[in-house]
C-alpha positions in Angstrom: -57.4 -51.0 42.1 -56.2 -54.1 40.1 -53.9 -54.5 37.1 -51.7 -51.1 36.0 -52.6 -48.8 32.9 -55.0 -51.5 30.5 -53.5 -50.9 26.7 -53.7 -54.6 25.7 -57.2 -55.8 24.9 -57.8 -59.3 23.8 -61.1 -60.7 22.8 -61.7 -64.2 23.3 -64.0 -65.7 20.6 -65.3 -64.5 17.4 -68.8 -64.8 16.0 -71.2 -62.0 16.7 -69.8 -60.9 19.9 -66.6 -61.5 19.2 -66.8 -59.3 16.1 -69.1 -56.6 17.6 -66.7 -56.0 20.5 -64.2 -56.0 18.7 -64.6 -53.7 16.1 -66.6 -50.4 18.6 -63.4 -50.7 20.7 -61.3 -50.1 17.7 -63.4 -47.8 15.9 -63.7 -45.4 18.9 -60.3 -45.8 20.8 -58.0 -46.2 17.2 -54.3 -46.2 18.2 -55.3 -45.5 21.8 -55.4 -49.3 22.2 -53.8 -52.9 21.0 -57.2 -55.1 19.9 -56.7 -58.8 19.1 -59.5 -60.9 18.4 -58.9 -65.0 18.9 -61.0 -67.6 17.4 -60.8 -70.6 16.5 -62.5 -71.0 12.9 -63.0 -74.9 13.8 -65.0 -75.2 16.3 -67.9 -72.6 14.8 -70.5 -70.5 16.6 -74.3 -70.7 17.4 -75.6 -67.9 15.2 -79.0 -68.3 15.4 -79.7 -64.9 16.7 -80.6 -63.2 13.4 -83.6 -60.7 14.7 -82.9 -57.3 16.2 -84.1 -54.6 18.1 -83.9 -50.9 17.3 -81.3 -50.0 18.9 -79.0 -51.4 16.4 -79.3 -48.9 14.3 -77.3 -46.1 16.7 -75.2 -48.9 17.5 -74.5 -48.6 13.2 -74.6 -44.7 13.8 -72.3 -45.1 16.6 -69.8 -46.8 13.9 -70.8 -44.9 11.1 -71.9 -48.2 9.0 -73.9 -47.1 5.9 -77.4 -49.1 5.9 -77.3 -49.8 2.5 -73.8 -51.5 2.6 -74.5 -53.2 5.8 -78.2 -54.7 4.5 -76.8 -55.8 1.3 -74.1 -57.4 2.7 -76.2 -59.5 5.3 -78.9 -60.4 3.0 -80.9 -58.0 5.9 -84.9 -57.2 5.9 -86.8 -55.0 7.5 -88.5 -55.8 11.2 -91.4 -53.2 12.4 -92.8 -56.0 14.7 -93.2 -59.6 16.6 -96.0 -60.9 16.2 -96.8 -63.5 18.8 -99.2 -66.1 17.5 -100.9 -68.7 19.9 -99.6 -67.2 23.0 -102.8 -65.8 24.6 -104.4 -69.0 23.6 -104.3 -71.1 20.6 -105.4 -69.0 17.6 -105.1 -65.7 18.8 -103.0 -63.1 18.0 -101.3 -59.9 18.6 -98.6 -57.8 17.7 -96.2 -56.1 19.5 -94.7 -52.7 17.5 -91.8 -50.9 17.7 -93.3 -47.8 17.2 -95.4 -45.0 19.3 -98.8 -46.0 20.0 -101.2 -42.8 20.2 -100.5 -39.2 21.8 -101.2 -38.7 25.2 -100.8 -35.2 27.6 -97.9 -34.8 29.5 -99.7 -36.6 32.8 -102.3 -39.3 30.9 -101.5 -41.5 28.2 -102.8 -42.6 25.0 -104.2 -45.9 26.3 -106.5 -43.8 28.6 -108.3 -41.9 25.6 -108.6 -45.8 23.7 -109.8 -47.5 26.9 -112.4 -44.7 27.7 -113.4 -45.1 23.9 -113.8 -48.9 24.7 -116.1 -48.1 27.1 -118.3 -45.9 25.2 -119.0 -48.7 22.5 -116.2 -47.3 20.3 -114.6 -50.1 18.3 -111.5 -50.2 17.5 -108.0 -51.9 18.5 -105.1 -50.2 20.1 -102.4 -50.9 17.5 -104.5 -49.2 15.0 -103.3 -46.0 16.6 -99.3 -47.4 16.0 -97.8 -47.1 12.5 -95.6 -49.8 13.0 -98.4 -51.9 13.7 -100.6 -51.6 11.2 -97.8 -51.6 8.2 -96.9 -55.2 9.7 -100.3 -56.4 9.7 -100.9 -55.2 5.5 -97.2 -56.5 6.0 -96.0 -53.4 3.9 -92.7 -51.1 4.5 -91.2 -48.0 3.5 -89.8 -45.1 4.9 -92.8 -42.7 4.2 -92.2 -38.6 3.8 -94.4 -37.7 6.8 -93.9 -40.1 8.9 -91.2 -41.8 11.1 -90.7 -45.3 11.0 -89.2 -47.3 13.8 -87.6 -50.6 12.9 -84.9 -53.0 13.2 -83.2 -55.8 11.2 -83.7 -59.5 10.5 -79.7 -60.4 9.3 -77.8 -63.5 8.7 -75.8 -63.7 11.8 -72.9 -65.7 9.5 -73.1 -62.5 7.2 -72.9 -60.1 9.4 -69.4 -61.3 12.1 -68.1 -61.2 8.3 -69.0 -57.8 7.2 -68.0 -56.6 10.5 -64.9 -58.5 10.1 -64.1 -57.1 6.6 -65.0 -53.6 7.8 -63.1 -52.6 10.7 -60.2 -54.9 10.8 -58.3 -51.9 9.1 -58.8 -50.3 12.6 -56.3 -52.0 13.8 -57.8 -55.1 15.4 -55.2 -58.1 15.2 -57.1 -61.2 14.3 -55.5 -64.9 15.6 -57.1 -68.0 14.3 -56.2 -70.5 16.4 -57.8 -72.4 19.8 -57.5 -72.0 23.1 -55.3 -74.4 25.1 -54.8 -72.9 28.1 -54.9 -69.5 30.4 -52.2 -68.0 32.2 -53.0 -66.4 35.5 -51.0 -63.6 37.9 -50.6 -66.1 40.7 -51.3 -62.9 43.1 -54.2 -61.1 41.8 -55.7 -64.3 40.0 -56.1 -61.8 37.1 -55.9 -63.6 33.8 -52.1 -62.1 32.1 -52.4 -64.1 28.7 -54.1 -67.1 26.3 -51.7 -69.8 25.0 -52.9 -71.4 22.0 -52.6 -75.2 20.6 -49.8 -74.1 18.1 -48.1 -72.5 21.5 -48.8 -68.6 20.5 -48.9 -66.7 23.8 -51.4 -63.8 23.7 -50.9 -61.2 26.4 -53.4 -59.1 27.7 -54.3 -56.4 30.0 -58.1 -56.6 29.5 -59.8 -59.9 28.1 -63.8 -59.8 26.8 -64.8 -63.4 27.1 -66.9 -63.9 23.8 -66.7 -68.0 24.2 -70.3 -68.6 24.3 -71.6 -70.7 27.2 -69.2 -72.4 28.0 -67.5 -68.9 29.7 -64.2 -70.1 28.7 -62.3 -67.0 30.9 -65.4 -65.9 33.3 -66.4 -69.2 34.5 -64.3 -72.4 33.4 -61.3 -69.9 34.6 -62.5 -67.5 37.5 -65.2 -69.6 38.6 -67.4 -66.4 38.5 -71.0 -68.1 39.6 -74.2 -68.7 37.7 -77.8 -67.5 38.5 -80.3 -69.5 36.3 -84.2 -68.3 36.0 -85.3 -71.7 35.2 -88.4 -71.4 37.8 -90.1 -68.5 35.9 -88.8 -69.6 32.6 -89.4 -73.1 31.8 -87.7 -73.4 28.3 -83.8 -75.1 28.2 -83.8 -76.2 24.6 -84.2 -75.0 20.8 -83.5 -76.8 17.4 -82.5 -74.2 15.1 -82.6 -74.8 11.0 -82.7 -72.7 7.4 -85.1 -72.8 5.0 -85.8 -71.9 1.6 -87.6 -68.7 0.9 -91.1 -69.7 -0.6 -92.7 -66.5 -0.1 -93.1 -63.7 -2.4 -92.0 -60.9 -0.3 -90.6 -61.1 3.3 -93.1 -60.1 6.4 -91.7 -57.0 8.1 -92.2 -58.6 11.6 -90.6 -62.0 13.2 -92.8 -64.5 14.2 -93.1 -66.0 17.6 -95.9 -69.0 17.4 -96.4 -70.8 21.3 -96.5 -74.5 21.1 -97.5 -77.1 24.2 -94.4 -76.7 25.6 -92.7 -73.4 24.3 -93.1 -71.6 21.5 -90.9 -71.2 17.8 -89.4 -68.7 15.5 -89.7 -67.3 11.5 -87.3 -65.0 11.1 -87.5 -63.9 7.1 -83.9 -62.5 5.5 -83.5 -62.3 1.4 -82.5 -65.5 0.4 -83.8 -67.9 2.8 -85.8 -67.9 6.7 -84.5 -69.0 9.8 -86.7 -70.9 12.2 -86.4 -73.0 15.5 -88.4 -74.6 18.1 -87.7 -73.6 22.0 -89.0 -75.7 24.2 -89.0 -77.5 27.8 -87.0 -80.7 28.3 -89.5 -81.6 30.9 -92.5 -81.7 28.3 -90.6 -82.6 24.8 -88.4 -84.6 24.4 -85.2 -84.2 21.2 -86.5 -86.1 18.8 -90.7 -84.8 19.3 -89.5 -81.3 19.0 -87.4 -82.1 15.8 -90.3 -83.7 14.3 -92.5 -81.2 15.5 -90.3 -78.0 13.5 -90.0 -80.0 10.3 -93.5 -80.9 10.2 -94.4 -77.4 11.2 -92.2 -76.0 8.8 -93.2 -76.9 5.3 -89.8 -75.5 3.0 -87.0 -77.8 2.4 -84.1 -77.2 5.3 -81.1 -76.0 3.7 -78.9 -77.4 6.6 -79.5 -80.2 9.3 -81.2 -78.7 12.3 -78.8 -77.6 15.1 -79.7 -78.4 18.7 -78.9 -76.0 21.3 -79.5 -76.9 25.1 -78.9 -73.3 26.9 -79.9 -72.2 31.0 -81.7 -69.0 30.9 -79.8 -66.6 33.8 -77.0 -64.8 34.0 -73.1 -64.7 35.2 -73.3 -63.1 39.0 -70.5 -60.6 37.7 -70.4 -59.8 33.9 -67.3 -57.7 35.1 -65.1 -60.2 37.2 -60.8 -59.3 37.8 -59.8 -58.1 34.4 -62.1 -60.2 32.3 -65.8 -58.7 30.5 -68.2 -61.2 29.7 -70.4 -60.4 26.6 -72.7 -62.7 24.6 -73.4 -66.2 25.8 -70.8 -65.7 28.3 -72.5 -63.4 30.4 -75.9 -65.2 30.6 -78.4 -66.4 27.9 -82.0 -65.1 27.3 -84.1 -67.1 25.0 -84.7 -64.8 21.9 -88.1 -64.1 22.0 -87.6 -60.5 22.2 -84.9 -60.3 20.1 -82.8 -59.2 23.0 -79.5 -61.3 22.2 -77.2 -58.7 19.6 -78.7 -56.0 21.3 -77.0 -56.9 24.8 -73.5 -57.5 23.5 -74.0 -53.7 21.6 -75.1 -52.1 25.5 -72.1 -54.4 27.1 -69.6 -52.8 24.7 -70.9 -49.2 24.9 -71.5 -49.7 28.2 -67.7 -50.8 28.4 -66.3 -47.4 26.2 -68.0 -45.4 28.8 -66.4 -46.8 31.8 -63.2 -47.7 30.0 -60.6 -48.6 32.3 -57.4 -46.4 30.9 -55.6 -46.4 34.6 -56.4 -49.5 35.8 -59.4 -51.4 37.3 -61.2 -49.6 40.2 -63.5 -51.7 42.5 -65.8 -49.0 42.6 -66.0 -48.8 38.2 -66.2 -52.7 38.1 -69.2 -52.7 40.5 -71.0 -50.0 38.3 -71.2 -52.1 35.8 -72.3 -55.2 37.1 -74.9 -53.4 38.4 -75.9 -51.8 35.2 -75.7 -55.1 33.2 -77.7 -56.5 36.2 -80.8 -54.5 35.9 -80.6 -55.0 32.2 -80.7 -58.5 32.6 -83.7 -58.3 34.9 -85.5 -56.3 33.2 -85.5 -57.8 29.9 -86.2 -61.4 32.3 -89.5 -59.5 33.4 -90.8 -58.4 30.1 -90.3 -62.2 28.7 -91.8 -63.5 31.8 -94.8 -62.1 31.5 -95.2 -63.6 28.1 -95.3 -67.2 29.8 -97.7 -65.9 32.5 -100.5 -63.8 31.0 -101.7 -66.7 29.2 -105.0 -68.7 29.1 -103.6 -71.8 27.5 -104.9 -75.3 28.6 -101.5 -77.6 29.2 -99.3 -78.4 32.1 -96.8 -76.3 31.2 -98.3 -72.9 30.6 -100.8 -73.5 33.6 -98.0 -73.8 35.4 -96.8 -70.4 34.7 -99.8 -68.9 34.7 -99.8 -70.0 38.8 -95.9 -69.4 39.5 -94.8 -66.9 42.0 -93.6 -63.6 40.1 -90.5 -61.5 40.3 -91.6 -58.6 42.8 -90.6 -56.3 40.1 -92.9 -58.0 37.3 -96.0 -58.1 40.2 -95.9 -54.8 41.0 -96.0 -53.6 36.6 -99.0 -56.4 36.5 -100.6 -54.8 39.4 -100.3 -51.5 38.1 -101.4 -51.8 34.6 -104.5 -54.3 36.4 -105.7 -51.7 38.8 -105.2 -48.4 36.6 -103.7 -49.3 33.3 -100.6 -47.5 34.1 -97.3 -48.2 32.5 -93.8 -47.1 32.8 -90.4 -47.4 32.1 -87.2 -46.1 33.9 -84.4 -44.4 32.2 -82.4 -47.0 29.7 -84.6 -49.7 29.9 -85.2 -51.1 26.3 -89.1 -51.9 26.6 -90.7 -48.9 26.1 -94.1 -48.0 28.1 -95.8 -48.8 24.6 -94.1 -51.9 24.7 -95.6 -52.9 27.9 -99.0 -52.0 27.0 -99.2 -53.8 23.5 -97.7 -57.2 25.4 -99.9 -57.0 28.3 -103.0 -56.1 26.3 -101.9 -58.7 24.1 -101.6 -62.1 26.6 -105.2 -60.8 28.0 -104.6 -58.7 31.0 -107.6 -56.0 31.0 -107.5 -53.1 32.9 -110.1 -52.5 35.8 -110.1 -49.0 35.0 -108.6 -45.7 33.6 -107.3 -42.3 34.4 -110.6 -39.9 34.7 -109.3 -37.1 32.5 -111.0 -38.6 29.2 -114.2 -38.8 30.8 -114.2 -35.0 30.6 -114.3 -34.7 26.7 -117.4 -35.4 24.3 -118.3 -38.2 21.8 -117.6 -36.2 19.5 -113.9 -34.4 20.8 -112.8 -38.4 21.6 -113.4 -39.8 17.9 -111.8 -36.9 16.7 -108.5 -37.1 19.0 -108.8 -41.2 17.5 -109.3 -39.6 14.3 -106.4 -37.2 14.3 -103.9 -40.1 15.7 -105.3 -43.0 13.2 -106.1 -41.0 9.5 -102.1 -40.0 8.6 -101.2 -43.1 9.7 -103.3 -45.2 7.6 -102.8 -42.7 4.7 -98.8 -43.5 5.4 -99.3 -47.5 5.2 -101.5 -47.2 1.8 -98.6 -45.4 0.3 -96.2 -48.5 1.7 -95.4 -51.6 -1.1 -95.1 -55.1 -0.1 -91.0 -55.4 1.7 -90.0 -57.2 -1.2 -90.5 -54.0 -3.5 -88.8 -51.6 -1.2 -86.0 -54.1 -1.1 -85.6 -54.5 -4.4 -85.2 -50.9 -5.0 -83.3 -50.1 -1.5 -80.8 -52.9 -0.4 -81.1 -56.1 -2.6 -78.1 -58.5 -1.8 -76.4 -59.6 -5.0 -76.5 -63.4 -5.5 -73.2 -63.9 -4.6 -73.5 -62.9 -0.9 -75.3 -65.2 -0.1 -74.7 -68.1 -2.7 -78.3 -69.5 -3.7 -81.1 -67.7 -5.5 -84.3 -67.2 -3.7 -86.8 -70.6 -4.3 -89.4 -69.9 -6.8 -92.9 -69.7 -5.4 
């Protein structure tokens, strides 16, 4: 058991973390505890992840933040989707929805009744059978009256540490501008007791979230907490980010992820402008190709000078470590091509209220949680690995990952889904089974065969279990505008948010 009762909590480091930490610990525990948030206003964050997941929205739930307000005030749009572009091979595509793909029966799956169709001569695709993805190919939304949408958010990142700023500071959550000069330890215990600051502030604490990006100002540079980097099944270490001007009439509903020679890059659409970047592999680009490479690719004017942001894919070996959290950057990076980065810091924190420490630190409550954030980790590694290795793709790079040695966790998904075109998903892992399918289906793995129980049913009784699943769902899309008129009438940002008027087409 380490440190006595924990009533001081200080985050280190603002931003998106910083902010989102901060503000579920004061929302749920009020006057139970004393929240201050440092940052140093200077020195500026990364922000470049702007795409969510759908979890997000119980995460709002969870704080009781109004959509309206929150996707007026960030500028937000509407995300059904990714569609990845390139990835199988140059010029294909697919799309991977957030929605339910299909009904199966309690022991086979949808993908059984579309895959015996397939063999029967039936054409069609399988994400004709998900909402989700066929609204993002007409690149339509709406929330229709029979049916359920699952989505998520593209946000400006800036927008959004300020909204959550502005919103639940009155929670109690002390906020310090000012930069870190140096950390105080309990000479004993090694457990970190407070931040002094340039101007000589002392802030004491009895539980610190490390929200200081990569450079892990508390978990590594401090307690030296250790680094596992997945750099041999992930080759990318690099990404330009930049903004550009909005030519388009109506944002897409989906992000865009479009592979390149020697990674892959971004579109993420918001109201007034789209965010883009290049990820790539220092070993097969070098700065200055894949900066030429995004502004040629990307034909609207930049609104700021691209930012370059070398990162190691991996994680901290404890996310928990003494009396210091790591969320964010801090506790490991993964590139965002799932969209996985807000989404992590939201399950740290929540993760964190669960196991809250009230009466102190127990070894046994500390390694629960590194354990949790563990398997989180790996399985969202997985589920982008196997975009890199499903791939037919003709240069060095993405042969090479086509031939690399897998995760023994990854294999055995592959193998399954190759053999019987079986998917799973264990309790609280974000990639659905649906998920699974779509992506693997997608970078060209094919099934060798399917469950037998679909053989059992007629011609006639399979088109019309496709039929039932696929006619309210395209009825529900041709009911759905362009985003751009749903926007207008649900959650346009005024002008002034975000400072510039949209570019006229």
């Amino acid at each position: 058991m380490g440190t006595d009762r924990i009533r001081r909590v200080v985050v280190a480091g603002g931003g998106t973390a910083g902010w989102v930490a901060a503000s579920a610990l004061a929302y749920q525990f009020r006057e139970q505890l004393e929240i201050t948030l440092v940052e140093s206003t200077q020195m500026g964050t990364i922000g470049v992840g702007e795409s969510t997941v759908p979890p997000v929205r119980n995460f709002h739930r969870f704080l009781n933040i109004d959509e309206q307000e929150f996707l007026r005030a960030v500028a937000g749009t509407f995300k059904m989707s990714i569609s990845f572009e390139n990835w199988k091979r140059p010029g294909d595509r697919y799309i991977h929805p957030f929605g339910v793909t299909g009904a199966g029966t309690l022991v086979c799956g949808f993908q059984h009744f579309w895959l015996e169709s397939v063999r029967r001569g039936m054409r069609s695709r399988l994400d004709d059978y998900c909402l989700e993805a066929v609204a993002s190919r007409g690149e339509r939304f709406a929330f229709p009256e029979n049916a359920e949408v699952n989505y998520a958010y593209h946000i400006d990142a800036g927008l959004y540490a300020k909204f959550l700023r502005e919103k639940f500071q009155r929670h109690g959550i002390r906020h310090v501008d000012g930069k870190i000069r140096e950390i105080r330890q309990n000479p004993d215990s090694g457990y970190i007791e407070a931040l002094v600051l340039d101007d000589g502030q002392v802030i004491e604490g009895d539980l610190f979230i490390d929200c200081t990006g990569f450079r892990g100002l508390l978990i590594e540079q401090t307690l030296h907490t250790g680094y596992e980097g997945w750099g041999q099944w992930l080759p990318c270490d690099r990404a330009i980010a930049v903004q550009v001007e909005s030519t388009d009439p109506s944002p897409v509903p989906y992000t865009r992820a479009i592979a390149h020679e020697a990674g892959w890059r971004w579109q993420i659409p918001v109201q007034h402008r789209v965010g883009c970047g290049l990820v790539f592999s220092s070993q097969r680009m070098s700065d200055d190709e894949a900066h030429a490479k995004l502004l040629r690719e990307v034909t609207a004017k930049p609104l700021r000078d691209p930012l370059l942001v070398p990162f190691r894919t991996g994680r901290r070996l404890k996310s928990w470590n003494k009396n210091v959290v790591a969320m964010g950057l801090s506790s490991g990076f993964m590139e965002p091509l799932e969209s996985t980065s807000i989404h992590l810091v939201m399950s740290a924190v929540m993760r964190l209220i669960e196991l809250f420490p009230f009466e102190g630190i127990p070894d046994e409550l500390v390694a629960l949680y590194n354990d949790a954030c563990r398997r989180e980790l790996e399985h969202v590694r997985d589920f982008i690995i196997l975009h890199y290795h499903a791939n037919q793709r003709d240069e060095p790079m993405w042969r090479e990952c086509r031939e690399m040695a897998l995760p023994d966790s990854l294999k055995s998904r592959i193998d399954a889904w190759r053999e019987r075109a079986h998917v799973w998903s264990e309790a609280g892992e974000l990639f659905t089974r649906d998920s699974w399918m779509h992506v693997m289906l997608g970078q060209g793995l094919a099934p060798q065969q399917h469950h037998p129980l679909p053989r059992a049913l007629s011609d006639a009784d399979l088109r019309r279990v496709l039929e039932g699943v696929r006619r309210p769902i395209d009825q529900a899309v041709a009911r759905m505008p362009p985003q751009q008129g749903f926007i207008d009438r649900y959650c346009k940002a005024p002008p002034e948010v975000w400072g510039m008027k949209r570019a006229t087409v």
